[in-house]
N, C-alpha and C positions, 0 to 999 in steps of 0.2 A: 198587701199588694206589693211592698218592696220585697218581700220574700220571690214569690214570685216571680216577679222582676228577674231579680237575682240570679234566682234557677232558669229561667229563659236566657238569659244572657250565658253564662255559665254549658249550657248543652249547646248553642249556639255555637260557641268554641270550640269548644268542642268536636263537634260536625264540622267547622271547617279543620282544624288540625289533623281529624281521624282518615276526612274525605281530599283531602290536601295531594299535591300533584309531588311523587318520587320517581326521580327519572331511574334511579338505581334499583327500585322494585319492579320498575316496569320493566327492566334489562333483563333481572333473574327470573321473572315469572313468563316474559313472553306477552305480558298482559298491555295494549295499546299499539303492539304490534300490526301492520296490515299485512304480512305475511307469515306464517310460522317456518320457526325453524327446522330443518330436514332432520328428516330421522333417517338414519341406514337401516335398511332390513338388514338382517343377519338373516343367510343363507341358514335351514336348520341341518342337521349333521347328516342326518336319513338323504334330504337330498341332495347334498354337497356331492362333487364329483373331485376325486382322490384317487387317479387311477396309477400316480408312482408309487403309491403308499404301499410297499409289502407289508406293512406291520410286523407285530415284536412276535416272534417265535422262531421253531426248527424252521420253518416253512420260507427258504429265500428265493425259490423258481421252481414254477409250475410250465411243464408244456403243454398245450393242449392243442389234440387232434382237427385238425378240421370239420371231418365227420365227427358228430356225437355216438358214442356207444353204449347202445342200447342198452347192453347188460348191464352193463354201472349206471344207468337210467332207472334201471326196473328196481336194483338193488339200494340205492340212492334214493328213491320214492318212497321204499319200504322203510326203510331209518329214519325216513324223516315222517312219514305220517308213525312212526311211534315215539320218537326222542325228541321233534324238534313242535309239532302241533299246537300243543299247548300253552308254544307263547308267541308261535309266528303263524298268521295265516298267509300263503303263497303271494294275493294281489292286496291286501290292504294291511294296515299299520292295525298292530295289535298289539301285546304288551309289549313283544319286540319289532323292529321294522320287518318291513314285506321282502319278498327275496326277487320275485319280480323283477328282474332289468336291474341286477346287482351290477353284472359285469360291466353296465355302462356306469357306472360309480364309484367299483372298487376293483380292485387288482384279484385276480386267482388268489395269488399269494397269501391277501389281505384276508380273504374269505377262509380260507385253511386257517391259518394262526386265531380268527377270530373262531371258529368251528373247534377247535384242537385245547386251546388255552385262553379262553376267556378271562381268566384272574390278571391274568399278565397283562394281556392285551389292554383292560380297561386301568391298570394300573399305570401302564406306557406308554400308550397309543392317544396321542393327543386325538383322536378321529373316535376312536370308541371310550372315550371318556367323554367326550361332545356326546354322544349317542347315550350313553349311561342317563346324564341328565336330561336328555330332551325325554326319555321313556321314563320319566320319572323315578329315577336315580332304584330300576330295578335292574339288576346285573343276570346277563345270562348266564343261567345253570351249565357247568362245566359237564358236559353228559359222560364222557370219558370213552368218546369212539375212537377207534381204529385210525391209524394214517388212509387207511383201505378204505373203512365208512365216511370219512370225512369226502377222500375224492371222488367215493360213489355221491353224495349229494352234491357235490360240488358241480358232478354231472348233472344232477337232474336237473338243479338252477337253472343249466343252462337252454332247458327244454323251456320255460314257464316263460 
């Protein structure tokens, strides 16, 4: 029976020392709080808007027409349903972002350098290194177009 005892007394203590009030536990955990503490969204990179950013390449000023031209529309369309498909679809996030309403996001400039020299850009570009990792740290294939074919899609972008 004093055994017993013993061990009742014993867990007793137990249970109050384990169950016992930390005000410093309760500070780190958040745990007794009545309201939790703010968390910041972090804006993700896709949708961040960066529209000083030229990023890192040849690429330092774009002028662009008022009117879109057609022909670097049609020639622009064709590059990219064969070089660029595979990992962008036009209105939704695919292995890479949507190009969809770039220009409210990013600079001409930005679009070209990232279109032209991808290795660079995510090696430099605080903005497409943000991007590298939110698409799951898969790097865009450097396709090795033209100054010509980059600003034909650059056109088309601006149709979508």
């Amino acid at each position: 029976m004093k055994k017993i005892f013993k061990l009742l007394a014993m867990f007793a203590i137990a249970t109050v020392f384990s169950c016992g009030s930390n005000d410093k536990k309760k500070e780190e955990t958040g745990y007794g709080k009545k309201t939790p503490a703010k968390v910041e969204k972090k804006v993700p990179a896709s949708q961040r808007i960066e529209l000083s950013n030229k990023g890192v390449g040849s690429i330092t000023s774009i002028s662009l027409d008022a009117e879109i031209n057609q022909d670097m529309v049609t020639h622009g369309k064709d590059v990219y349903a064969k070089m660029c498909t595979a990992c962008h679809k036009a209105d939704k996030k695919f292995i890479g972002p949507a190009p969809t309403g770039i220009f409210e996001r990013r600079s001409p400039e930005w679009v070209m350098n990232m279109i032209l020299n991808p290795e660079q850009m995510v090696k430099e570009d605080p903005l497409a290194k943000d991007l590298l990792m939110e698409f799951n740290g898969a790097p865009m294939a450097n396709q090795h177009l033209t100054e010509e074919e980059a600003r034909a899609v650059l056109e088309y972008f601006r149709t979508l």
